[in-house]
C-alpha positions in Angstrom: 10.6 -3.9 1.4 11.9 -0.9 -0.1 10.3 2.6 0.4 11.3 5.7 -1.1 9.6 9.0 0.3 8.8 12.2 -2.0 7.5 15.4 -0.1 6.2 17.9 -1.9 5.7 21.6 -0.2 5.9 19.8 3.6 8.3 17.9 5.7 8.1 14.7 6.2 7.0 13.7 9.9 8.4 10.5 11.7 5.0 9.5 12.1 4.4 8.8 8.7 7.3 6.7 8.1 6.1 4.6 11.2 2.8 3.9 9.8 3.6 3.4 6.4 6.0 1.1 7.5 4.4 -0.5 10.2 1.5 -1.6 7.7 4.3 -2.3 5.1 6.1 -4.8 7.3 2.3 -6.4 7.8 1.6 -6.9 4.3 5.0 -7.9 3.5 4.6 -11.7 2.6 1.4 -11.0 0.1 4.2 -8.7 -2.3 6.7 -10.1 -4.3 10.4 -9.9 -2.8 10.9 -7.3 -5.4 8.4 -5.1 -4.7 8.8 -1.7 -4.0 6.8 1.3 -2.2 6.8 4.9 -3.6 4.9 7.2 -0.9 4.5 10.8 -2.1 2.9 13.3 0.4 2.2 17.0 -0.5 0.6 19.8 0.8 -2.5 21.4 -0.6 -4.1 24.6 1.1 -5.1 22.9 4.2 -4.5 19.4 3.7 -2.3 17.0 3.3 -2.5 14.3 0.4 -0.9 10.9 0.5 -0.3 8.9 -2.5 1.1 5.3 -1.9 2.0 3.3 -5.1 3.6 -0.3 -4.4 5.4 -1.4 -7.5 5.4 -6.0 -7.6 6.2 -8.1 -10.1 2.8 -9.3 -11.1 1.0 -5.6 -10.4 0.6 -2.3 -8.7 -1.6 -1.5 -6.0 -2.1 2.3 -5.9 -4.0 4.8 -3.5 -4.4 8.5 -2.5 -6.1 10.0 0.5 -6.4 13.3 2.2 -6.8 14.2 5.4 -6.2 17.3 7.9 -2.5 15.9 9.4 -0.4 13.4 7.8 -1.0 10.4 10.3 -4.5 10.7 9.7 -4.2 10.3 5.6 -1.2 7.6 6.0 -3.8 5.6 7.9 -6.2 5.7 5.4 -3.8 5.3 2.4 -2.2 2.2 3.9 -6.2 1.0 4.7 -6.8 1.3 1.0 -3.7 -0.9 0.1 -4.1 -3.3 2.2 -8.0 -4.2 0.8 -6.5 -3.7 -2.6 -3.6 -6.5 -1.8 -6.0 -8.5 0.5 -8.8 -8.9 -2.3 -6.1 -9.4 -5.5 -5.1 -12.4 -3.3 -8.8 -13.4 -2.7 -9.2 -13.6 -6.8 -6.1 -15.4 -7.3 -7.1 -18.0 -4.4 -10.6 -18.2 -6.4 -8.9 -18.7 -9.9 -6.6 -21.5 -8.0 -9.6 -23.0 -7.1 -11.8 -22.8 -10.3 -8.8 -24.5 -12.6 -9.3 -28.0 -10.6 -6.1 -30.4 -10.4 -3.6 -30.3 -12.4 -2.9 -33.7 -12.9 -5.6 -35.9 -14.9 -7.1 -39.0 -13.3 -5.7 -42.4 -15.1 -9.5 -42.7 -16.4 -9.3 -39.9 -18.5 -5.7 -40.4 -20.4 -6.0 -41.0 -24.0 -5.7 -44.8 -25.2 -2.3 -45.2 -26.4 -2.0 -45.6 -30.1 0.4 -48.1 -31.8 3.4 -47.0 -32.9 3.6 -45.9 -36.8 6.7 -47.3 -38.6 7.3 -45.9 -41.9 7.9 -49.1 -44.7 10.5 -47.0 -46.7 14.5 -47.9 -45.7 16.6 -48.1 -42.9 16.8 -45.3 -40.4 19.9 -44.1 -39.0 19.8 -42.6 -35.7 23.1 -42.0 -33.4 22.5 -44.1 -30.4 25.7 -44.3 -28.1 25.5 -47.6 -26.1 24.7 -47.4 -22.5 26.4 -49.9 -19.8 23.3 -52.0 -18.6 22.5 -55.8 -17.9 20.7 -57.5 -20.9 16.9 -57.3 -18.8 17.5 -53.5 -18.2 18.8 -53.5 -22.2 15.6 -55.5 -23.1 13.0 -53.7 -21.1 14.7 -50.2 -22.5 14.2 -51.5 -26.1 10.7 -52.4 -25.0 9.9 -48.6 -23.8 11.3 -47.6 -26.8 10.0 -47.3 -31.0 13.4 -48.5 -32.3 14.4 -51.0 -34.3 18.0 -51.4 -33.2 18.8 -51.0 -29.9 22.9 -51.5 -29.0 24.4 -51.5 -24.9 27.8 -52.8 -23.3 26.3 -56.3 -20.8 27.6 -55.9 -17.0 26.7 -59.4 -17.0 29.5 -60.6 -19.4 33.0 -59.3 -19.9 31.0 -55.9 -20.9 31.2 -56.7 -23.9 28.4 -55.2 -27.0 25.5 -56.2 -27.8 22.6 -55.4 -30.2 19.0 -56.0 -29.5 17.0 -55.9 -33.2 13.4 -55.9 -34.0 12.5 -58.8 -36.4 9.3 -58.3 -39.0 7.1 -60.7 -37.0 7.9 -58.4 -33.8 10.2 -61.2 -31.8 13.1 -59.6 -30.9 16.7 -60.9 -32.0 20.0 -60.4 -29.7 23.3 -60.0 -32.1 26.6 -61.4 -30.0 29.7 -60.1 -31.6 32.3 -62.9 -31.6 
């Protein structure tokens, strides 16, 4: 992860970086891989303040403490993020759990309806035809709500045929000659 370091009216002491990074490298795999850390650490009178701000892809965990030396406040900074990140991953764990499966059981899928066929004329719809044996042609034009279904038979000299859809609902096969 990324960090970029701001000082403000101090230097910056190794030991900072070590904790803040330390702690980083621990919390690591709850941030996105984008995430990045901007630690700002200033003087004021006779303290030194610490301001951590880790910038993800789905939020930012933010925290400021104070303390007399800058170890001291990195400590308590980094202690802040870490129960921000650790209970943002709690709530999403609990929302996980809340929504149930995502896949329906077979009990509760709707009843399929029949399929509607309008009575007015002939629909044209390009269909290029597909190589298949006549059973794969027949079961696809089963599946399916056409009327006209056409394919090249491996069977035969692949040749084309034309599976139709008669008004009783018995199904015709046209062999061109």
């Amino acid at each position: 992860m990324k960090a970029v370091y701001i000082a403000r009216r101090v230097r910056i002491h190794p030991w900072l970086r070590d904790v803040v990074d330390t702690k980083l490298e621990k919390l690591e795999h709850f941030f996105p891989r984008t995430a990045q850390a901007h630690v700002t650490v200033r003087r004021e009178k006779n303290i030194v303040a610490v301001e951590v701000a880790v910038v993800g892809r789905h939020g930012t965990w933010k925290a400021t403490a104070s303390g007399p030396d800058q170890r001291t406040a990195a400590q308590a900074v980094m202690g802040r993020i870490a129960a921000q990140v650790k209970k943002s991953k709690a709530i999403v764990k609990e929302e996980k759990k809340r929504s149930g499966p995502s896949v329906r059981k077979p009990e509760a899928w709707p009843e399929p309806r029949p399929a509607e066929r309008p009575a007015a004329g002939p629909r044209r719809e390009p269909s290029p035809a597909q190589s298949m044996f006549e059973e794969d042609a027949l079961a696809a034009f089963h599946a399916s709500d056409r009327d006209v279904f056409v394919f090249r038979d491996l069977g035969a000299d692949a040749a084309l045929r034309v599976l139709y859809r008669r008004r009783d609902g018995r199904v015709g096969l046209v062999l061109p000659e």
